[in-house]
N, CA and C atoms of all chains as a GROMACS GRO file, in nm:
protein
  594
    1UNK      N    1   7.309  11.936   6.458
    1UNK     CA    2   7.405  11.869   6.369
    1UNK      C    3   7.513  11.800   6.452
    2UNK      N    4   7.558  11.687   6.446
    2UNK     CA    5   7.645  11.571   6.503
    2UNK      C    6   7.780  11.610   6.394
    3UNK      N    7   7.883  11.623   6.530
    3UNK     CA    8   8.031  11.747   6.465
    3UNK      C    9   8.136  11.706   6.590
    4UNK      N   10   8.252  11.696   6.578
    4UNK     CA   11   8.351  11.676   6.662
    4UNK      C   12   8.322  11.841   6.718
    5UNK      N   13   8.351  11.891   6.886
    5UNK     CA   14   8.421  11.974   6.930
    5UNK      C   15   8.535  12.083   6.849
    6UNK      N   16   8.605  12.046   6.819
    6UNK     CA   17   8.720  12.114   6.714
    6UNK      C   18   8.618  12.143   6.618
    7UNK      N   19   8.576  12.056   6.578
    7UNK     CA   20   8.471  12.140   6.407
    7UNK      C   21   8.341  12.234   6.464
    8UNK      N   22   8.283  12.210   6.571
    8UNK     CA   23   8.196  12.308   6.592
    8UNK      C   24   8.252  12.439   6.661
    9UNK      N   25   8.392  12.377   6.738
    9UNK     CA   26   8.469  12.549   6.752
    9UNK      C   27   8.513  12.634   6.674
   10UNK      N   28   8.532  12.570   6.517
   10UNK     CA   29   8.590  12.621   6.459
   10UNK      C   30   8.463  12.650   6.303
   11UNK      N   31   8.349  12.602   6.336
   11UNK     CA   32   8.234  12.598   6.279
   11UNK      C   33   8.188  12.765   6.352
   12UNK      N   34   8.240  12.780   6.493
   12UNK     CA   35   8.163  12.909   6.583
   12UNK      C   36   8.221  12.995   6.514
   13UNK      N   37   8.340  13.003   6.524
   13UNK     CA   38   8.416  13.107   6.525
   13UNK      C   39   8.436  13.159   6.410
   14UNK      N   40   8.446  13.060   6.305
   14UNK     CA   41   8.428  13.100   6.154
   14UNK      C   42   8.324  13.177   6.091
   15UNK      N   43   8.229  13.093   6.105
   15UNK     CA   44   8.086  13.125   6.040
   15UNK      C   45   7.995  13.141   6.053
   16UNK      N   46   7.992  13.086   6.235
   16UNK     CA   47   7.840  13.154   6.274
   16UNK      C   48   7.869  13.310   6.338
   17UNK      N   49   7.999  13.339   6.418
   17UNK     CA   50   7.976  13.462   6.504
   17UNK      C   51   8.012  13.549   6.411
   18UNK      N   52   8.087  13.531   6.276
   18UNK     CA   53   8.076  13.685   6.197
   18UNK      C   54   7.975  13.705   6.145
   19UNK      N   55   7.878  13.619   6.117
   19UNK     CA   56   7.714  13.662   6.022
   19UNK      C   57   7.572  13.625   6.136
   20UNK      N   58   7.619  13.658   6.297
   20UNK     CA   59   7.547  13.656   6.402
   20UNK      C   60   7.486  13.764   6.473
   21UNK      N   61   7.389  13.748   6.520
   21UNK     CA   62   7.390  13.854   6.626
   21UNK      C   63   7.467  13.831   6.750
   22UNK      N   64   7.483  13.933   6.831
   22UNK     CA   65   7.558  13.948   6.994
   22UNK      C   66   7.501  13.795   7.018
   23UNK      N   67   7.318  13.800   7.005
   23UNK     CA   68   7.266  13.693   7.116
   23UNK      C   69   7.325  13.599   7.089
   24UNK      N   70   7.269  13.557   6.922
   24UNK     CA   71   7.287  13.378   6.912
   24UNK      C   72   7.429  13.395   6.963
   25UNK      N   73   7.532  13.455   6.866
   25UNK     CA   74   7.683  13.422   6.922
   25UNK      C   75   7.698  13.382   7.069
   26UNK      N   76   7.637  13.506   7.148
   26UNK     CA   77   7.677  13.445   7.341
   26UNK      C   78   7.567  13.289   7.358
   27UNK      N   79   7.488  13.264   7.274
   27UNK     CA   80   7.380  13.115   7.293
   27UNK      C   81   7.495  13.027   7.239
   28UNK      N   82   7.550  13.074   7.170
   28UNK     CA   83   7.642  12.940   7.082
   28UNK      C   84   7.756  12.920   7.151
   29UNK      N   85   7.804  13.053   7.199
   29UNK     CA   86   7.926  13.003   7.302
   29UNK      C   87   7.937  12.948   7.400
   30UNK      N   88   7.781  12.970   7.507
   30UNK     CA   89   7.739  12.890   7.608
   30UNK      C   90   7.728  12.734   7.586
   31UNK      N   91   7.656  12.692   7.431
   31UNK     CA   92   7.630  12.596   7.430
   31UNK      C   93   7.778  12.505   7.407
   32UNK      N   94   7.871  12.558   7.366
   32UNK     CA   95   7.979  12.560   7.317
   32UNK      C   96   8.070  12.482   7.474
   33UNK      N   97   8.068  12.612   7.533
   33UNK     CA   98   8.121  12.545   7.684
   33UNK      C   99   8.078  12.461   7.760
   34UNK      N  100   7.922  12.413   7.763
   34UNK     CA  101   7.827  12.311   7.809
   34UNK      C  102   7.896  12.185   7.750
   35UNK      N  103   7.916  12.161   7.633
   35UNK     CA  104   7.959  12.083   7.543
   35UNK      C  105   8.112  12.018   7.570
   36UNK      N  106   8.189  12.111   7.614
   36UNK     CA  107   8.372  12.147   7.599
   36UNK      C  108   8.347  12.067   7.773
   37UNK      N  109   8.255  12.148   7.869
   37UNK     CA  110   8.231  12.095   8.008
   37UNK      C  111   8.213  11.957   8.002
   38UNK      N  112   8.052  11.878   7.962
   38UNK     CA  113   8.045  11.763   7.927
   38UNK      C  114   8.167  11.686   7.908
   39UNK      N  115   8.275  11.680   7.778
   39UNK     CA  116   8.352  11.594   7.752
   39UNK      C  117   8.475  11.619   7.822
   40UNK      N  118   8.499  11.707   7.898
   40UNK     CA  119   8.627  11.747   8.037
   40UNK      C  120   8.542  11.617   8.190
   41UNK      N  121   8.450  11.620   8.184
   41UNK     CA  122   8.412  11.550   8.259
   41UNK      C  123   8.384  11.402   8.198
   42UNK      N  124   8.388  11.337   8.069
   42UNK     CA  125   8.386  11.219   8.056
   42UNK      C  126   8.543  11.193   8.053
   43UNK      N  127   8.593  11.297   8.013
   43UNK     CA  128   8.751  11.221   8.036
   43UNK      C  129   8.797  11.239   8.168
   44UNK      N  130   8.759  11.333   8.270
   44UNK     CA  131   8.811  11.309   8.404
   44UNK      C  132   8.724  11.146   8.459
   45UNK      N  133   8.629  11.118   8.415
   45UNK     CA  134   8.601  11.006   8.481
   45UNK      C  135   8.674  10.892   8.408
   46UNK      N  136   8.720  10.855   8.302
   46UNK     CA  137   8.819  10.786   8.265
   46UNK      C  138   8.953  10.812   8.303
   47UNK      N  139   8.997  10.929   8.373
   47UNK     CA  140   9.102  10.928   8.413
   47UNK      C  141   9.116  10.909   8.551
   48UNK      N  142   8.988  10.922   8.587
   48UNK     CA  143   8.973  10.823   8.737
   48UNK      C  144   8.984  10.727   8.762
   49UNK      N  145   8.928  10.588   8.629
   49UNK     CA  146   8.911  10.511   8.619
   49UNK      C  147   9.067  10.437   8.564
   50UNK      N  148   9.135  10.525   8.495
   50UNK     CA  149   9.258  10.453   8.475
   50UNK      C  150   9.333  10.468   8.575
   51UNK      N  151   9.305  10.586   8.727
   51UNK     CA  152   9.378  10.593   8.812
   51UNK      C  153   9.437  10.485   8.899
   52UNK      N  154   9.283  10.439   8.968
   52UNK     CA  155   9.246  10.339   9.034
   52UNK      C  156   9.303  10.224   8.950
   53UNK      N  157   9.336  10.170   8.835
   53UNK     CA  158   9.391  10.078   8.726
   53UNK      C  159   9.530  10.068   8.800
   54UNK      N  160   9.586  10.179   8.753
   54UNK     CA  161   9.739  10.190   8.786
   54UNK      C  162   9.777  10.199   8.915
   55UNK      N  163   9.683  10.193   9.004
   55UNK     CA  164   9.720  10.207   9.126
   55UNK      C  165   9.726  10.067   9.198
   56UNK      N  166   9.609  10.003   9.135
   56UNK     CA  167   9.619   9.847   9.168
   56UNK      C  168   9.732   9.766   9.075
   57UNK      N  169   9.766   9.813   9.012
   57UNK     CA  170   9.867   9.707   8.936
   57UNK      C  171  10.048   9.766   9.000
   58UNK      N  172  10.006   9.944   9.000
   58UNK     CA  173  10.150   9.930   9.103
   58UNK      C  174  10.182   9.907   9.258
   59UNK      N  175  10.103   9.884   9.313
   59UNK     CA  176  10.073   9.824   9.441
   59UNK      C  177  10.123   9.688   9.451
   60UNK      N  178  10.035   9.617   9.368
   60UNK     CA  179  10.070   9.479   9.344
   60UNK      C  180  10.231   9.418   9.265
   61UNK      N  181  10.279   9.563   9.216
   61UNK     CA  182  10.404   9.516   9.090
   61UNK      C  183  10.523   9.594   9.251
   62UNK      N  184  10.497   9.671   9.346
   62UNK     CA  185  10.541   9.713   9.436
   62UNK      C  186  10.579   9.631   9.535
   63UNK      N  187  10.445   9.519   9.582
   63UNK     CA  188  10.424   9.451   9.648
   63UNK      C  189  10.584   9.302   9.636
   64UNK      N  190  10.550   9.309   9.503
   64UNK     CA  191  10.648   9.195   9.423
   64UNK      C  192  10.774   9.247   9.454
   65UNK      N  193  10.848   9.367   9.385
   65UNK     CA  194  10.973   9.418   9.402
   65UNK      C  195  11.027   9.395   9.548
   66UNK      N  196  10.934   9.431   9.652
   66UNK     CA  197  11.012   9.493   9.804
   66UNK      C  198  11.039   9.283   9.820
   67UNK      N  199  10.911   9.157   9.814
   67UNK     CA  200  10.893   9.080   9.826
   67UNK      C  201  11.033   8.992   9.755
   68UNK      N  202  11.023   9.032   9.614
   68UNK     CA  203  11.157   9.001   9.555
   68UNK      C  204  11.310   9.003   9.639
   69UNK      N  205  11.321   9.179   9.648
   69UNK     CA  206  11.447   9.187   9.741
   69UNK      C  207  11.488   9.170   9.860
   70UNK      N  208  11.356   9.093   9.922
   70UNK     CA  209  11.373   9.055  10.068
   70UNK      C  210  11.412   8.904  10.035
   71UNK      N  211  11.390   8.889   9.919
   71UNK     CA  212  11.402   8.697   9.937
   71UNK      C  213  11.539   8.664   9.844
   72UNK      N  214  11.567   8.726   9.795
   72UNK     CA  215  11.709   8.744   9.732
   72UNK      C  216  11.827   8.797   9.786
   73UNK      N  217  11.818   8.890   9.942
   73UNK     CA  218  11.928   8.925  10.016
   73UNK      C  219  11.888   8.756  10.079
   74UNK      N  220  11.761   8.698  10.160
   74UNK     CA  221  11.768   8.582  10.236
   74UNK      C  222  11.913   8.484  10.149
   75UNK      N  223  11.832   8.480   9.992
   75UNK     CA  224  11.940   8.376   9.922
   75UNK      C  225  12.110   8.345   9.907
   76UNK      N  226  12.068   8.546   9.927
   76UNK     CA  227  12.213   8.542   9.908
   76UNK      C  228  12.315   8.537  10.046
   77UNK      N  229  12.259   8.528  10.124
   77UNK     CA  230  12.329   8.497  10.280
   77UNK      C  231  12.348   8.367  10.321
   78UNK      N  232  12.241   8.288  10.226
   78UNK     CA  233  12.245   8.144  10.223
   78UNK      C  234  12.352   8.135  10.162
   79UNK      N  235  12.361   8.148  10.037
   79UNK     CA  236  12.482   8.114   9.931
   79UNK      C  237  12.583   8.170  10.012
   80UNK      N  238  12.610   8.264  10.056
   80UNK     CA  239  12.736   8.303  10.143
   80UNK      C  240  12.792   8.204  10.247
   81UNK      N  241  12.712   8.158  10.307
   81UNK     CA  242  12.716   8.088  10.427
   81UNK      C  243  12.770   7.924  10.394
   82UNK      N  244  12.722   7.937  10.234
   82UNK     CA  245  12.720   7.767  10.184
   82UNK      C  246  12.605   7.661  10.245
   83UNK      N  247  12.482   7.757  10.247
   83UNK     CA  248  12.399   7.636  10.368
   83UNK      C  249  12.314   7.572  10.252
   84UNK      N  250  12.318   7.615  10.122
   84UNK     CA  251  12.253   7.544   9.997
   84UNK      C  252  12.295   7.468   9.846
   85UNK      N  253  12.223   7.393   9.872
   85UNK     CA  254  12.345   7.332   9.700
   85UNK      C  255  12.326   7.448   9.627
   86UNK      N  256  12.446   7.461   9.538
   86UNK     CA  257  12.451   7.534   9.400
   86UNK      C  258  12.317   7.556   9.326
   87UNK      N  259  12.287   7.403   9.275
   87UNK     CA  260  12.133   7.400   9.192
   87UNK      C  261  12.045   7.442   9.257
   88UNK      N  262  12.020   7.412   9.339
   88UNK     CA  263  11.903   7.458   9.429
   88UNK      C  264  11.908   7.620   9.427
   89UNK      N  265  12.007   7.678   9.482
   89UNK     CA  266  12.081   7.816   9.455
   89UNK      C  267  12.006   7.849   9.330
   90UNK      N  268  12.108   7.826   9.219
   90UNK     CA  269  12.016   7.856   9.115
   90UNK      C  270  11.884   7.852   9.032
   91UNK      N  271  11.856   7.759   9.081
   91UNK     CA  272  11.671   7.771   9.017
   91UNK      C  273  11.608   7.835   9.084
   92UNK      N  274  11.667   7.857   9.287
   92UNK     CA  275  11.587   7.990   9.326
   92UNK      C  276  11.575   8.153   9.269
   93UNK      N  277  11.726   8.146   9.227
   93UNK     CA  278  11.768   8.250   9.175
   93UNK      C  279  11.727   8.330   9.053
   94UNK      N  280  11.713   8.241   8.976
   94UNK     CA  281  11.632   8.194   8.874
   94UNK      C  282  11.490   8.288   8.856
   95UNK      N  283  11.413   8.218   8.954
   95UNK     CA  284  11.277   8.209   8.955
   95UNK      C  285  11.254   8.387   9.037
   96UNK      N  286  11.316   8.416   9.114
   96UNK     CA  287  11.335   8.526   9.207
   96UNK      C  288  11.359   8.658   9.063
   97UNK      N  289  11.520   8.599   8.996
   97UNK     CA  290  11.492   8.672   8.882
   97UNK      C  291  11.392   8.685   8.804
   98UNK      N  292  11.323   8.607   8.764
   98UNK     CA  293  11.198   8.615   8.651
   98UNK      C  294  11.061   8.716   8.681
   99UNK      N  295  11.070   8.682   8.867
   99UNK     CA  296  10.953   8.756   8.913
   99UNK      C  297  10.968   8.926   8.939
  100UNK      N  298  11.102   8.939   8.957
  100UNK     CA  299  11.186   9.089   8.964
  100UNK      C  300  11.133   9.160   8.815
  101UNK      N  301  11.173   9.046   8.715
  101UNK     CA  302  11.151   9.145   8.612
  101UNK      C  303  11.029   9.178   8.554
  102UNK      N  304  10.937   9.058   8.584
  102UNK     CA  305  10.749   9.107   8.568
  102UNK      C  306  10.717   9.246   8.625
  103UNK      N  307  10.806   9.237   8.788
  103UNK     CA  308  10.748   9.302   8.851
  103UNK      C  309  10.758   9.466   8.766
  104UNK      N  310  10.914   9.484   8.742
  104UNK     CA  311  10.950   9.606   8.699
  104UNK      C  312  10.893   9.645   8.572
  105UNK      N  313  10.881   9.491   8.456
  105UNK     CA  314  10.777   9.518   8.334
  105UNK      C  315  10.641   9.614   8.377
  106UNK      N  316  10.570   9.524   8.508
  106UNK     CA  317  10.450   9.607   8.559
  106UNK      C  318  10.464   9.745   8.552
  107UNK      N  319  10.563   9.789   8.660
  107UNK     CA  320  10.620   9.902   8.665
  107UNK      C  321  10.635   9.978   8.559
  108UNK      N  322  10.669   9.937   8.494
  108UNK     CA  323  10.702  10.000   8.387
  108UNK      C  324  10.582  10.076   8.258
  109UNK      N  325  10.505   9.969   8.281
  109UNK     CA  326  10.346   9.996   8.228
  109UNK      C  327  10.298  10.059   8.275
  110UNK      N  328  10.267  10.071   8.441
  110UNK     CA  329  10.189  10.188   8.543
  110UNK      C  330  10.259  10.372   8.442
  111UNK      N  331  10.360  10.369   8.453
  111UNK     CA  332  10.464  10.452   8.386
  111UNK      C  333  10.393  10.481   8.257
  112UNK      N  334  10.430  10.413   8.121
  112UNK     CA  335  10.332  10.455   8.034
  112UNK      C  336  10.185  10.503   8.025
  113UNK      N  337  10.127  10.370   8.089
  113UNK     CA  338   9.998  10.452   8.151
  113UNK      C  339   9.979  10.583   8.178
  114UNK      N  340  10.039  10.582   8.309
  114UNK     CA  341  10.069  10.718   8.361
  114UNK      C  342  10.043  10.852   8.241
  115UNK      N  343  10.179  10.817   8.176
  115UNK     CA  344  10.189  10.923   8.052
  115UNK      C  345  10.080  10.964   7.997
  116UNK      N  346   9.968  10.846   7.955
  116UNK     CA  347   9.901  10.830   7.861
  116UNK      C  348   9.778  10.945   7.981
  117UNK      N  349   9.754  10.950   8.085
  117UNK     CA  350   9.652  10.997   8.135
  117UNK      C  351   9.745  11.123   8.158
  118UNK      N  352   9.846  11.153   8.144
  118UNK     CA  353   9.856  11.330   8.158
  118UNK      C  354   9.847  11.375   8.002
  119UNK      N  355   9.838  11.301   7.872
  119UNK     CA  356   9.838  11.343   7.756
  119UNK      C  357   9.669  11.418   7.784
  120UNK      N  358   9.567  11.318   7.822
  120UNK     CA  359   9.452  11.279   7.807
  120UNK      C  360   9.421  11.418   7.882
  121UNK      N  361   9.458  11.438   8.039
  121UNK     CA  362   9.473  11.605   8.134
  121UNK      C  363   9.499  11.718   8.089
  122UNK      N  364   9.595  11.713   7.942
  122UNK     CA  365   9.680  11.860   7.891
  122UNK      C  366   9.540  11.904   7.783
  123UNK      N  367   9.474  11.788   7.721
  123UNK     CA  368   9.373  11.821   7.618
  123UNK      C  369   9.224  11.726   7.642
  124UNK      N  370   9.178  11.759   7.688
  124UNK     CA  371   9.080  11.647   7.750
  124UNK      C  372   8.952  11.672   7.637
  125UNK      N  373   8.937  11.715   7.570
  125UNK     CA  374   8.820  11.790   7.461
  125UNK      C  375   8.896  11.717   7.327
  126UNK      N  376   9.018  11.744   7.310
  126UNK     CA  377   9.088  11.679   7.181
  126UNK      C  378   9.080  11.496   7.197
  127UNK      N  379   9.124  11.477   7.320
  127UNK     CA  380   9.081  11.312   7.317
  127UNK      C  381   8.949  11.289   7.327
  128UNK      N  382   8.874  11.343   7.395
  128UNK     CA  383   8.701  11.322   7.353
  128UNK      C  384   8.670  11.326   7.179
  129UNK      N  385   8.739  11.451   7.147
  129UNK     CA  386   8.716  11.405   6.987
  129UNK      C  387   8.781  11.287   6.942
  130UNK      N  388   8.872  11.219   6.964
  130UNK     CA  389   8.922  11.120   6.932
  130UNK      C  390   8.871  11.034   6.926
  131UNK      N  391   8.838  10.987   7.103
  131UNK     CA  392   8.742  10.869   7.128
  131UNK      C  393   8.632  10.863   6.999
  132UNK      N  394   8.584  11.019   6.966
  132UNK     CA  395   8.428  10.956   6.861
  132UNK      C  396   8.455  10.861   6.807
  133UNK      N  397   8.599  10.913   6.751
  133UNK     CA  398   8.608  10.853   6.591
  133UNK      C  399   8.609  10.668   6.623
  134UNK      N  400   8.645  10.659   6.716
  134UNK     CA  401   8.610  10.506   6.763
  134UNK      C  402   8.491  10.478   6.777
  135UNK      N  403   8.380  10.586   6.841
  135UNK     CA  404   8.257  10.549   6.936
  135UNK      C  405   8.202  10.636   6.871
  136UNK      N  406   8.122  10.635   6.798
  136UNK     CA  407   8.049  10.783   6.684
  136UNK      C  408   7.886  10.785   6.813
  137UNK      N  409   7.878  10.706   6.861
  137UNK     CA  410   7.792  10.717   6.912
  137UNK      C  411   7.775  10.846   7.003
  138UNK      N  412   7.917  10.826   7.054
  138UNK     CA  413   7.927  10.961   7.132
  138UNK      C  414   7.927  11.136   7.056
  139UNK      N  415   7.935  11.098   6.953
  139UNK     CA  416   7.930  11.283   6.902
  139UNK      C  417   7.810  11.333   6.922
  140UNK      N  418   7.839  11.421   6.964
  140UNK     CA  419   7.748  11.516   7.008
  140UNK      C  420   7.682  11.614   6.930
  141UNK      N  421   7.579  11.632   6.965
  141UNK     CA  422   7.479  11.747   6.817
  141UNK      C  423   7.506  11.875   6.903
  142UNK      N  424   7.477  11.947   6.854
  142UNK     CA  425   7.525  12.095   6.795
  142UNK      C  426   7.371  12.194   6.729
  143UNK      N  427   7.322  12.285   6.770
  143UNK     CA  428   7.241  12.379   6.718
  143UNK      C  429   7.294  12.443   6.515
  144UNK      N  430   7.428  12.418   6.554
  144UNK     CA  431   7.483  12.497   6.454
  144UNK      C  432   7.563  12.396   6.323
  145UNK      N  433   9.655  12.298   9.194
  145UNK     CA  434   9.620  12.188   9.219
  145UNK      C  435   9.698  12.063   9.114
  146UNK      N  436   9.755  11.969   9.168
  146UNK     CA  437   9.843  11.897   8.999
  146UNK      C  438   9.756  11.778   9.010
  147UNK      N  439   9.803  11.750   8.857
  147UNK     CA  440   9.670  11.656   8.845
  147UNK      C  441   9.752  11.515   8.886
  148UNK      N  442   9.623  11.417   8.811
  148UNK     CA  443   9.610  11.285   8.863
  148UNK      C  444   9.744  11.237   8.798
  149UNK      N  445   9.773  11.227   8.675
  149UNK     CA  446   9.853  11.211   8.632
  149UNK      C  447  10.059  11.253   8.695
  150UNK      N  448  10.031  11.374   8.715
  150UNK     CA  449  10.151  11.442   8.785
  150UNK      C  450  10.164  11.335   8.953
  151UNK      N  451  10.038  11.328   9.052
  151UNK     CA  452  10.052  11.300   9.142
  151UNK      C  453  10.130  11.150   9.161
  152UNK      N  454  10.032  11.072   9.012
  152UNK     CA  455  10.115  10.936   8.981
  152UNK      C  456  10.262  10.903   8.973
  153UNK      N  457  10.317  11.018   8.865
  153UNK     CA  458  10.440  10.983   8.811
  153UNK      C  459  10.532  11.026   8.956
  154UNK      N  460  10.494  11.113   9.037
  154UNK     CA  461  10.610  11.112   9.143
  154UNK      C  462  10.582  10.957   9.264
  155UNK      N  463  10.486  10.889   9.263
  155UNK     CA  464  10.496  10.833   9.305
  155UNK      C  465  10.549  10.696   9.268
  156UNK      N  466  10.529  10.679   9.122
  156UNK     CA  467  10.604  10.607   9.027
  156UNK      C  468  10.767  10.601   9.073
  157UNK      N  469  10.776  10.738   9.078
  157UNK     CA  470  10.934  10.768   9.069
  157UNK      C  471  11.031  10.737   9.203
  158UNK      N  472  10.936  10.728   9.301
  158UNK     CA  473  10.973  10.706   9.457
  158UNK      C  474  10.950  10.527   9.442
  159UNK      N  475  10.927  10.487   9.358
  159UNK     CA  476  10.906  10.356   9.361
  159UNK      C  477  10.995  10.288   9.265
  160UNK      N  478  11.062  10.368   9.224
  160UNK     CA  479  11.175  10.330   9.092
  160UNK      C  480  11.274  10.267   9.237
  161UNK      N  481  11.309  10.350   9.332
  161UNK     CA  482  11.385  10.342   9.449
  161UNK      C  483  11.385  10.238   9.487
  162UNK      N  484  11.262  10.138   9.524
  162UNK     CA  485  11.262   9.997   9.549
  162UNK      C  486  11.274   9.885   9.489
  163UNK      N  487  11.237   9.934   9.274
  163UNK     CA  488  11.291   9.871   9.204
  163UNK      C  489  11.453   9.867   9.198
  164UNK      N  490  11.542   9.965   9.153
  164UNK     CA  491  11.717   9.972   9.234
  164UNK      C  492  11.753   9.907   9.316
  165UNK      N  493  11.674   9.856   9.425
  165UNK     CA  494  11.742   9.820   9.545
  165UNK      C  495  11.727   9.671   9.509
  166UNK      N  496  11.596   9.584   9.433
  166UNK     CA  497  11.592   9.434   9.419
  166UNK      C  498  11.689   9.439   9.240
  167UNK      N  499  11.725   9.553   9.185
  167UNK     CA  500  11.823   9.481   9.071
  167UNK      C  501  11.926   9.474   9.154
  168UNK      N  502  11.978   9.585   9.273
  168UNK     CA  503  12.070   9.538   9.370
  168UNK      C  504  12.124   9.422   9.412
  169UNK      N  505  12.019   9.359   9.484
  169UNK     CA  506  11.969   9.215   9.506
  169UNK      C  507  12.030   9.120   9.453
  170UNK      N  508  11.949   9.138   9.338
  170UNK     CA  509  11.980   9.038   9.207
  170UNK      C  510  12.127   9.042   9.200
  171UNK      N  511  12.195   9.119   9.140
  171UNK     CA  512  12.340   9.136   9.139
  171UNK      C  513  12.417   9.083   9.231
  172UNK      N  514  12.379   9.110   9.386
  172UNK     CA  515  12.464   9.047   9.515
  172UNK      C  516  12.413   8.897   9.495
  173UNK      N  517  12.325   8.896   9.448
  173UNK     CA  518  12.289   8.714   9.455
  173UNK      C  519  12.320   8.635   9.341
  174UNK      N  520  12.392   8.724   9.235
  174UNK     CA  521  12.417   8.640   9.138
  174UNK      C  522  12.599   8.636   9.153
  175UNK      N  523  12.652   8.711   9.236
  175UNK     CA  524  12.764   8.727   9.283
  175UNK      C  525  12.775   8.575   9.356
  176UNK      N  526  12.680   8.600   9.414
  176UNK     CA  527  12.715   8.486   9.523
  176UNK      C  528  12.709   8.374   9.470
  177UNK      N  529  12.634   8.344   9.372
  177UNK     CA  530  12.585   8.213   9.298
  177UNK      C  531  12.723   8.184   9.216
  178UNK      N  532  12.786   8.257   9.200
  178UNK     CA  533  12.966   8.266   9.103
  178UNK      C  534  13.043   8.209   9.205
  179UNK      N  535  13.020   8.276   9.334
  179UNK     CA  536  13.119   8.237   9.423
  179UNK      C  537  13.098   8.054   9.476
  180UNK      N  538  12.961   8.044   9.475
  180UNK     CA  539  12.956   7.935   9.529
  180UNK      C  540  13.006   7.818   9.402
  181UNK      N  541  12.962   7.829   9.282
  181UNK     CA  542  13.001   7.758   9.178
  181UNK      C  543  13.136   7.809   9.195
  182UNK      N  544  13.204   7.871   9.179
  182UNK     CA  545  13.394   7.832   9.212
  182UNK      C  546  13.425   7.768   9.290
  183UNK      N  547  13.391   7.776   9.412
  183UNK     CA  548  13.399   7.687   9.555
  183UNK      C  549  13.391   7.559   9.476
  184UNK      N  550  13.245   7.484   9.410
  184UNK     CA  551  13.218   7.381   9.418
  184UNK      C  552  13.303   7.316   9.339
  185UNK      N  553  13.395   7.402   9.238
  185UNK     CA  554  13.503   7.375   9.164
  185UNK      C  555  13.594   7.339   9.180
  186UNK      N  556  13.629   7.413   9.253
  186UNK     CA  557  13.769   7.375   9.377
  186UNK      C  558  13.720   7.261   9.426
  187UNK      N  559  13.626   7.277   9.498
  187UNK     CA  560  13.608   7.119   9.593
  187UNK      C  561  13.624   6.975   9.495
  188UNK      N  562  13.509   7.000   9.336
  188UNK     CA  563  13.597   6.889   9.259
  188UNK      C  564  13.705   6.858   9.227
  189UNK      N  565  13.785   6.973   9.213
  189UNK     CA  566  13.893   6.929   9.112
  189UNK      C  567  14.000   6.897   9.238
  190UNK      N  568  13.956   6.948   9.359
  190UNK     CA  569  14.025   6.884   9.497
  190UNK      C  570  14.004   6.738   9.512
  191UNK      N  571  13.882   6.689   9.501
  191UNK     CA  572  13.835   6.556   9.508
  191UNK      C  573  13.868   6.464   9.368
  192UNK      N  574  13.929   6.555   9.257
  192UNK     CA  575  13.989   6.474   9.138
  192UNK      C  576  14.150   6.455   9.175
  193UNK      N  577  14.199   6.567   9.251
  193UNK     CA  578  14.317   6.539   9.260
  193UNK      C  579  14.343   6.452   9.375
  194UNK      N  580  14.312   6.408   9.455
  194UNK     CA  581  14.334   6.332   9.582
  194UNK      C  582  14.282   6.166   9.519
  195UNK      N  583  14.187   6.176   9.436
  195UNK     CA  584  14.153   6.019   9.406
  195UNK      C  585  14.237   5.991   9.258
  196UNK      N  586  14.324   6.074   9.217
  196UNK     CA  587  14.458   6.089   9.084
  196UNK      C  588  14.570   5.996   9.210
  197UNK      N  589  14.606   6.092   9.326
  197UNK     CA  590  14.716   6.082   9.377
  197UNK      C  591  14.689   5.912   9.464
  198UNK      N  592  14.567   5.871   9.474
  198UNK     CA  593  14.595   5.730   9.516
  198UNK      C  594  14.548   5.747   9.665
   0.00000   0.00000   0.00000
């Protein structure tokens, strides 16, 4: 029978192991953890996969920031010095700002992300049930 | 062992450090961009008053 995790744990524990024998019950609990194993391992490989995600986008949003504040102390030693027109000044300034704040937007996403893959670490069986409800393809059958 | 997630967010957080330092940046360079527009102010209203006075 095709059953979220949560409903066949709570399918075990209800109704098959009080009107069971010892065996089936220890067959159902095995199959139970085979099952609970399986979807701990499709979400560690998505959480691999979002690792490597966030790692390339904060690298690259990292890359920007240090790149940013190296070229904005340059500007601002210029502007000190007076070795640049005003306008010029400002549309660098400008543009230096705009890319600062992508960068930290990035940042800022790696961050949520982030979150989103230790939610996914604390219950990795509860978001597998989740995913079904998107992907039914994935539910899994069940003896019971 | 901490997970993938945990290992991220401290490195996230050591990287907040380099974000601080370019809003830094930004700030000293928008300082400067004030200073230089006053300057250039002065210099007009220097160059209005000298072509007033003849």
């Amino acid at each position: 029978m095709k059953r979220s995790i949560a409903d066949a744990r709570r399918a075990l524990e209800e109704d098959l192991i009080p009107s069971s024998s010892d065996h089936v019950a220890a067959k159902a609990r095995s199959e139970l953890a085979a099952n609970e194993a399986k979807a701990r391992k499709y979400a560690d490989g998505y959480v691999g996969e979002g690792e490597a995600e966030i790692l390339t986008m904060r690298d690259a949003a990292l890359h920007a920031l240090t790149e940013t504040r190296d070229e904005l102390d340059a500007l601002t030693a210029q502007g000190r010095e007076a070795r640049i027109p005003t306008s010029e000044y400002a549309a660098r300034l400008r543009e230096l700002s705009q890319r600062r704040e992508r960068a930290e937007d990035a940042l800022g996403q790696c961050e949520a992300l982030t979150d989103r893959l230790g939610q996914i670490e604390q219950d990795p069986t509860a978001w597998f049930d989740a995913l079904t409800q998107r992907m039914p393809r994935l539910v899994m059958d069940w003896s019971w | 062992m901490a997970s993938k997630a945990e290992a991220l967010r401290r490195r996230l957080e050591a990287d907040r450090k380099i974000a601080d330092q370019a809003n830094k940046s930004l700030l000293q360079a928008e300082d400067a961009l004030t200073a230089l527009e006053d300057r250039e102010q002065q210099r007009a209203q220097r160059e209005q008053s000298l072509r007033a006075s003849g």
